[in-house]
N, C-alpha and C positions, 0 to 999 in steps of 0.2 A: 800616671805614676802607679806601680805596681810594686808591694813589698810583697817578699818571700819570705816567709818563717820558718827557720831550717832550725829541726832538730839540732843534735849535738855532733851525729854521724855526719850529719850534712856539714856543720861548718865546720870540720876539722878536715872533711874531702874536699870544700872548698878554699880552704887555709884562710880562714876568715876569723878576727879576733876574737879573743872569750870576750872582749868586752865588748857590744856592738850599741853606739847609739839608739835612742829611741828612735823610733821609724816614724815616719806621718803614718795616717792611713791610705791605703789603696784609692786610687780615682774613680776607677772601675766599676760596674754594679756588680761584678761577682765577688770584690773586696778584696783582701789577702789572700794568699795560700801558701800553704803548708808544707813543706818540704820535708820526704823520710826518704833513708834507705831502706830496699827489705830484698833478703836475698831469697831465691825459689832455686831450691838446690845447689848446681855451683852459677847460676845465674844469680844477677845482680840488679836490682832496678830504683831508680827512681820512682817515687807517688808523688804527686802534688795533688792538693784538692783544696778547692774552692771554700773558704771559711764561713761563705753568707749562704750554699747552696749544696756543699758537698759535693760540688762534681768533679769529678777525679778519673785522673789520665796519669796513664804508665809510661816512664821515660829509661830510656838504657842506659846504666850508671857510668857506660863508660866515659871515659872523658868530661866527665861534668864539670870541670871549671871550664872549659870553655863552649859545654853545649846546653851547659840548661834552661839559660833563658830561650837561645832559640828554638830549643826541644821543647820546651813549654807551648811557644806559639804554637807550633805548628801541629802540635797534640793538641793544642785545645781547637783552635781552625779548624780540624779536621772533626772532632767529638761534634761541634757546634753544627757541622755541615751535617753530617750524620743524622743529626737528629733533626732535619729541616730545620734551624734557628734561621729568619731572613739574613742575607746576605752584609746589607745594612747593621744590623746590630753585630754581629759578627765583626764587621770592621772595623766600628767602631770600640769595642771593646777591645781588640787587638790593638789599637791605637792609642789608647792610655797605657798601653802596659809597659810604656818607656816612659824616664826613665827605670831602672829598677831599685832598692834601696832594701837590706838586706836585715833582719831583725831575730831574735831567739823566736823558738816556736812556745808559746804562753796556752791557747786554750783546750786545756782537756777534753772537754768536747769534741773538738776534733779530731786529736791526736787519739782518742779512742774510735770515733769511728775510722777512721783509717785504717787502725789494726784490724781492723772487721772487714775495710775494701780488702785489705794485704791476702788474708786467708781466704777470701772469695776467690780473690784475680789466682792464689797459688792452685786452687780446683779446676782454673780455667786454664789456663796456663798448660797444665796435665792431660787438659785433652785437646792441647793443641791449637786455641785460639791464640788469634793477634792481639799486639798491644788493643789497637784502636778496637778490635771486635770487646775486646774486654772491657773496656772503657764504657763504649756504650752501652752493658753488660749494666755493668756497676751505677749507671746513670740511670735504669729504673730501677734501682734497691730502693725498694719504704725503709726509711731511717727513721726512728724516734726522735733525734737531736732536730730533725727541723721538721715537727710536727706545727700544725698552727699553737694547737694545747697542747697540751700534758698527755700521756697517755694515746694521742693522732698520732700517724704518721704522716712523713711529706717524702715527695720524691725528688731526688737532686734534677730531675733533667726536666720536669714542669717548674720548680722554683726556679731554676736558671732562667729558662724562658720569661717569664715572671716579671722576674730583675734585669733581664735585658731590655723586655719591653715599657719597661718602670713604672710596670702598676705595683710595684712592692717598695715600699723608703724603708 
């Protein structure tokens, strides 16, 4: 089982109620993610990213009620192969990510580095990278939010690995 934490943009494009039940938590080891809009000109995209790892994958807003769960998979299948992740954890982490169960987006931590992936991807974007090239892009940024200390950084695409292969609880 996989929650999605949609900003405000998100649940009002997905007609989804102001009031949304408490969600469990994710099954997954990359945990929740996050759901924003952000537009780069008169383009439109999806961001989701990973709550426990930051890794984060760009999805086309069109049609998002009926494509973001499977635009989620296969952005992230695709980011995970990219970066050699085994095949095996891969699948199986794709495999908890049903059902889905839909929640407000709560931590600032993330919703902060986001707006940090958003202006990165809008540089990349400009000279003409792909989603998935950006993606991977964005998967070595050293982030401070998932340092081990204070003052460390950590990179979303070795934490991920990390949490796939579960030497991280």
């Amino acid at each position: 089982m996989v929650t999605l934490r949609c900003t405000q943009r998100v649940r009002t494009r997905l007609h989804l109620p102001e009031q949304l039940p408490a969600a469990p938590p994710s099954t997954g080891a990359l945990g929740d993610w996050y759901v924003h809009l952000v537009r780069f000109g008169r383009s439109e995209f999806a961001i989701a990213t990973s709550e426990r790892c930051l890794l984060t994958v760009l999805l086309p807003a069109r049609e998002l009620r009926t494509s973001l769960v499977p635009n989620l998979c296969a952005s992230l299948r695709s980011l995970l192969e990219r970066l050699h992740v085994p095949q095996e954890w891969v699948s199986r982490e794709l495999a908890v990510m049903q059902p889905v169960s839909f929640a407000r987006a709560t931590n600032r931590r993330v919703l902060g580095s986001m707006n940090d992936f958003a202006f990165q991807a809008s540089h990349h974007l400009l000279h003409g990278d792909d989603l998935a090239a950006i993606a991977e892009r964005l998967s070595h940024t050293p982030m401070s939010a998932i340092g081990e200390k204070p003052g460390h950084l950590g990179f979303p695409d070795m934490l991920a690995r990390a949490l796939l292969a579960g030497s991280v609880v």
